[in-house]
C-alpha positions in Angstrom: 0.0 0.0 0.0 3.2 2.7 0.6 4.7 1.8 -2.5 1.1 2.6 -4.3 0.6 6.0 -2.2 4.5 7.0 -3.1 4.4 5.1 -6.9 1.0 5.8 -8.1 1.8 5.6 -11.7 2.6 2.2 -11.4 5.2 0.6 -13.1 5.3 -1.9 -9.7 8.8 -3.7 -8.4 11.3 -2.2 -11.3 9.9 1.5 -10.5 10.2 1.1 -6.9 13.9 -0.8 -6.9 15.0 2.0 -9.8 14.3 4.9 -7.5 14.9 3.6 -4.0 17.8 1.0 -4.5 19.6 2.2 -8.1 19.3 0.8 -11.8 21.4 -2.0 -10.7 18.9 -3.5 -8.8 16.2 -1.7 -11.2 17.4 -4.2 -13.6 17.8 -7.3 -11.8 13.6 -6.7 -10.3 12.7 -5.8 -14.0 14.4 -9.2 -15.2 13.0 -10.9 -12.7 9.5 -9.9 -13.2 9.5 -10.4 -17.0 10.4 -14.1 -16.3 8.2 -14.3 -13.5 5.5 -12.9 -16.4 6.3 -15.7 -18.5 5.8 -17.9 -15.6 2.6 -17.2 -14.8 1.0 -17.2 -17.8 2.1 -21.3 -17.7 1.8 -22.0 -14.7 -1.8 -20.8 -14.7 -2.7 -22.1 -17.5 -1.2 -26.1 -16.5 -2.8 -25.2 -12.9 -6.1 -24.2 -14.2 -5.8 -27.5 -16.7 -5.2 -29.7 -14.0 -8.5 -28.5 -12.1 -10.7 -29.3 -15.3 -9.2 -32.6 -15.7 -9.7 -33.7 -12.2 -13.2 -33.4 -12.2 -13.5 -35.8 -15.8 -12.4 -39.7 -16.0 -8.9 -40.4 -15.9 -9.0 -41.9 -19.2 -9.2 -38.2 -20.6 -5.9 -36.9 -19.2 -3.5 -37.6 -22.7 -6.0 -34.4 -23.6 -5.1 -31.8 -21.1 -1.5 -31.0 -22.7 -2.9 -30.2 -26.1 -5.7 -28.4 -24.0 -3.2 -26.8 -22.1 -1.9 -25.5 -25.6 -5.3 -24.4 -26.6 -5.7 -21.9 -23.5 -2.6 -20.4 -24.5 -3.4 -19.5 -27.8 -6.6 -18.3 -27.2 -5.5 -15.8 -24.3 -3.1 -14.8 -26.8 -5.7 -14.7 -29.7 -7.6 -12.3 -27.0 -4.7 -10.2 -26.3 -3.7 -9.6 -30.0 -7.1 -8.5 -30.3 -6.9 -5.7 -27.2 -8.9 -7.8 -24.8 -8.6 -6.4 -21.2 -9.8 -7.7 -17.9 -13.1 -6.9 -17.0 -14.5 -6.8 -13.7 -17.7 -7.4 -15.0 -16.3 -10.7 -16.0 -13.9 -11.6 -13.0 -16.3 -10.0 -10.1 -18.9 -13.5 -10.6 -15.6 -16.0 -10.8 -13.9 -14.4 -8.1 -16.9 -15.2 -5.5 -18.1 -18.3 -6.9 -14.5 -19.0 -5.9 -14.5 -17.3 -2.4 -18.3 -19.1 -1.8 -17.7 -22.2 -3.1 -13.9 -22.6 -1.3 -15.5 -21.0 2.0 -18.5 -23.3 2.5 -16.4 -26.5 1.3 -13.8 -25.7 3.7 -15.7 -24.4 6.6 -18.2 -27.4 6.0 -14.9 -29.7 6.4 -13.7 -28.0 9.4 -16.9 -28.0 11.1 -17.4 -32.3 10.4 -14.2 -32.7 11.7 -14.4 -30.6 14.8 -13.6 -33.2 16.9 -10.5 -34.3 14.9 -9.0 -30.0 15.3 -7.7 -30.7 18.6 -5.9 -33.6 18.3 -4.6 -32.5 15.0 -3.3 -29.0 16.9 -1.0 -31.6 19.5 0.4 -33.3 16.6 1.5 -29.9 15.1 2.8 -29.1 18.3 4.8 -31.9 19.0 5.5 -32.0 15.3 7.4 -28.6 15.6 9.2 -29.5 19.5 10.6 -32.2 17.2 11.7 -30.2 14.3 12.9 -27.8 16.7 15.2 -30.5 18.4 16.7 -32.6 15.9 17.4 -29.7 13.6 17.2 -26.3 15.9 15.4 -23.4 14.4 17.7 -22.4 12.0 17.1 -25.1 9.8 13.3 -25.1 10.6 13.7 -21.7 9.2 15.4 -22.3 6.3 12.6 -25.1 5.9 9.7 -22.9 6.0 11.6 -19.9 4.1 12.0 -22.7 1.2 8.3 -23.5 1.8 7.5 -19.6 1.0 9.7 -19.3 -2.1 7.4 -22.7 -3.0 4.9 -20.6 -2.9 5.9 -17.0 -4.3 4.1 -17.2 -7.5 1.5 -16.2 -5.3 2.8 -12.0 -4.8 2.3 -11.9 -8.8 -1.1 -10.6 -8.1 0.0 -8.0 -5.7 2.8 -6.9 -8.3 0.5 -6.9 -10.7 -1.6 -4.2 -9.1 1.1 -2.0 -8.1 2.6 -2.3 -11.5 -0.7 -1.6 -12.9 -2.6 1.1 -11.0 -2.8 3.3 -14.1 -5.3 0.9 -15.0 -7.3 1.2 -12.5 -10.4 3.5 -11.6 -10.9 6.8 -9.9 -9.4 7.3 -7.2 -6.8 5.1 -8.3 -4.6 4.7 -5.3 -7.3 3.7 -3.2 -9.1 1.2 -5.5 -5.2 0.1 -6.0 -5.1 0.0 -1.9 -8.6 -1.6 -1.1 -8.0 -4.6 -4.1 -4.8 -5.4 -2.1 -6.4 -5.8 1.1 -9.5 -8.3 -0.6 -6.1 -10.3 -2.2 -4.6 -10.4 1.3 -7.5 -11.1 3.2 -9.3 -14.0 0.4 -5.4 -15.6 0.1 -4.9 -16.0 4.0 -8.4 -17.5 4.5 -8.6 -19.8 1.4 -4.9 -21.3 1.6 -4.9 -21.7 5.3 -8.2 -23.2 5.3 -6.5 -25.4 2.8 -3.5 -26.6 4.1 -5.2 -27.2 7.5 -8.0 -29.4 5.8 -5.5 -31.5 4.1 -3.7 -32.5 7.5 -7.2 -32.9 8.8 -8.2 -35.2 6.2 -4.8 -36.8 5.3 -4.9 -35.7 2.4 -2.3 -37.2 -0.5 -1.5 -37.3 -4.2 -4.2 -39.2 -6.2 -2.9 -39.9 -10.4 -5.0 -37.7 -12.5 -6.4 -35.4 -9.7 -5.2 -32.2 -7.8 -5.0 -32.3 -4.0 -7.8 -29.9 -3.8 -9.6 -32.6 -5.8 -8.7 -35.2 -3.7 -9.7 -32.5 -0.4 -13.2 -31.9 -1.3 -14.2 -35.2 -2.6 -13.0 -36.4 0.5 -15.0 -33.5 2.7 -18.5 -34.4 0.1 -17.9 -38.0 0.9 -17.5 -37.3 4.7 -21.0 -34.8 5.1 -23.3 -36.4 2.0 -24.2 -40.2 1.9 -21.9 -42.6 -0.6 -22.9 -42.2 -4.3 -25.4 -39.4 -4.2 -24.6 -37.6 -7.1 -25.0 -33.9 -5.7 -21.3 -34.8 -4.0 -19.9 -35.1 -7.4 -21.5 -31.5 -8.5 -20.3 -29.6 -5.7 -16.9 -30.5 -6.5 -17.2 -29.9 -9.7 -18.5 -26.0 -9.4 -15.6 -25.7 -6.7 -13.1 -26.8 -8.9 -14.1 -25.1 -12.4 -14.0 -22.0 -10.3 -10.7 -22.4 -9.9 -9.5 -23.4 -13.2 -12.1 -20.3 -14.2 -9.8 -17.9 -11.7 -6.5 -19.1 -12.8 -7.3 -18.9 -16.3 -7.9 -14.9 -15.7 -4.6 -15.2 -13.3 -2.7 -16.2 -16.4 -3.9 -12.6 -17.9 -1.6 -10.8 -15.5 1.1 -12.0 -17.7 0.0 -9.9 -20.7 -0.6 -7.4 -18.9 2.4 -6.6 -16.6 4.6 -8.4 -19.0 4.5 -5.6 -21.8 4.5 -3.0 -19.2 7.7 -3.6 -17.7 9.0 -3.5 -20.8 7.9 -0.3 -21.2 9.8 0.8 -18.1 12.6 -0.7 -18.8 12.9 0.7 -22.2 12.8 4.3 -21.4 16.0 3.2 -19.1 17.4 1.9 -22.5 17.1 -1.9 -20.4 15.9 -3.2 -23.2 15.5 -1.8 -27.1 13.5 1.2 -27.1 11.1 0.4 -30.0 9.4 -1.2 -26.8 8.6 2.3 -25.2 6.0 2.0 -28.5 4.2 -0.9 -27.7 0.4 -1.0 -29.1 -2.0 0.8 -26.7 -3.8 -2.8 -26.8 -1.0 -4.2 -24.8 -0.4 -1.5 -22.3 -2.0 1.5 -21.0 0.7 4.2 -19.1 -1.1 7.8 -18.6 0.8 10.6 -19.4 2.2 11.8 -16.1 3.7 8.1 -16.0 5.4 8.9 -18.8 6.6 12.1 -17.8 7.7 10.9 -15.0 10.3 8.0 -16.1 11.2 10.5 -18.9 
């Protein structure tokens, strides 16, 4: 939230590291975010394949790499055409996400009360053991590897502070208030998560995603065996979040080209990609005035 109050023309980590730290390390954050671009934009896309294909037969998987490949080319037949985000279109995804992920993992919780407690001593003595045999400095290093794991994740929050030109009046706060719904939905959703699977032992299945493998096993526990209505609700909960990463891979054509904006009125990269089609990126004049 600082950096959008004291960077509010965007242009996200490279800006920031440019003017606070020096171009050296301008350069190495603008490198890293055009791979981490690239990244997302596959990683999505595989992520939001994998969720599709758990809910068919396994019999159908020797489709989802070709389908994978089909994703990609139409988000790139969309971007070639000037296709943004809507929020008309990612407002109803984002909260069948938020409902559907709440009510399955709250429902799970709540069947397994009983099981919380004795599942909190394990942690417990889980960590005192940790904590003995390899002191905290490798339980540190453990769970710092464990975040890096998971830093595709702060794409999204790049992506608005690299992107707040984009956004509506007053753009700083609408910048400021999507942050905190990112923060807030993130910490509920993937703790609720990660304590369900240790509740539910959760473990890889072939052909399925472990949130696949999570809320079959929360349907199964709360519905009786067979009834059909199990296999819906996992079904909308897990096409809402192929439908969410799908749009998650967008980020990547958006911040992507925009960085390379930046970095080309540095002279980073060649400057004929200072010019890059108004489809691609959208940098409002002061923005430009104020790299120049």
């Amino acid at each position: 939230s600082r950096i959008i109050e004291h960077f509010p023309f965007g242009g996200g980590g490279y800006v920031v590291a440019t003017k606070l730290l020096g171009p050296g390390a301008g350069l190495a954050s603008g490198s890293a975010l055009l791979v981490d671009y690239v990244l997302t934009v596959a990683i999505s896309l595989a992520s939001c394949s994998d969720q599709l294909f758990s809910v068919l037969p396994t019999q159908y998987q020797f489709v989802k790499l070709p389908f994978t490949f089909l994703l990609l080319g139409l988000l790139t037949l969309l971007n070639l055409r000037g296709v943004r985000e809507s929020v008309a279109v990612i407002s109803p995804i984002f909260l069948l996400f938020i409902v559907a992920h709440v009510v399955g993992l709250g429902t799970g919780i709540i069947s397994s009360a009983n099981q919380v407690p004795l599942e909190w001593n394990h942690l417990h003595e889980q960590s005192s053991v940790a904590v003995r045999d390899i002191g905290w400095v490798g339980l540190l290093m453990i769970l710092f590897r464990a975040f890096t794991l998971g830093g595709g994740t702060y794409t999204g929050i790049e992506a608005v502070s690299n992107g707040v030109p984009m956004l509506r009046e007053p753009k700083v706060e609408t910048a400021k208030v999507t942050m905190r719904y990112m923060a807030v939905s993130l910490a509920l959703i993937a703790g609720g998560i990660l304590f369900c699977y240790l509740l539910y032992q959760v473990s890889p299945v072939p052909g399925r995603t472990l949130n696949a493998v999570l809320f079959s096993a929360i349907a199964g526990n709360v519905l009786p065996p067979g009834n059909p209505l199990a296999h819906i609700l996992v079904a909308v909960t897990l096409i809402s979040s192929g439908a969410l990463l799908f749009v998650a891979a967008q980020t990547g054509f958006l911040g992507g080209p925009r960085v390379l904006v930046y970095m080309a009125f540095d002279r980073w990269v060649p400057s004929r990609f200072s010019s890059l089609s108004e489809r691609l990126v959208k940098i409002g004049r002061a923005s430009c005035r104020e790299r120049v």
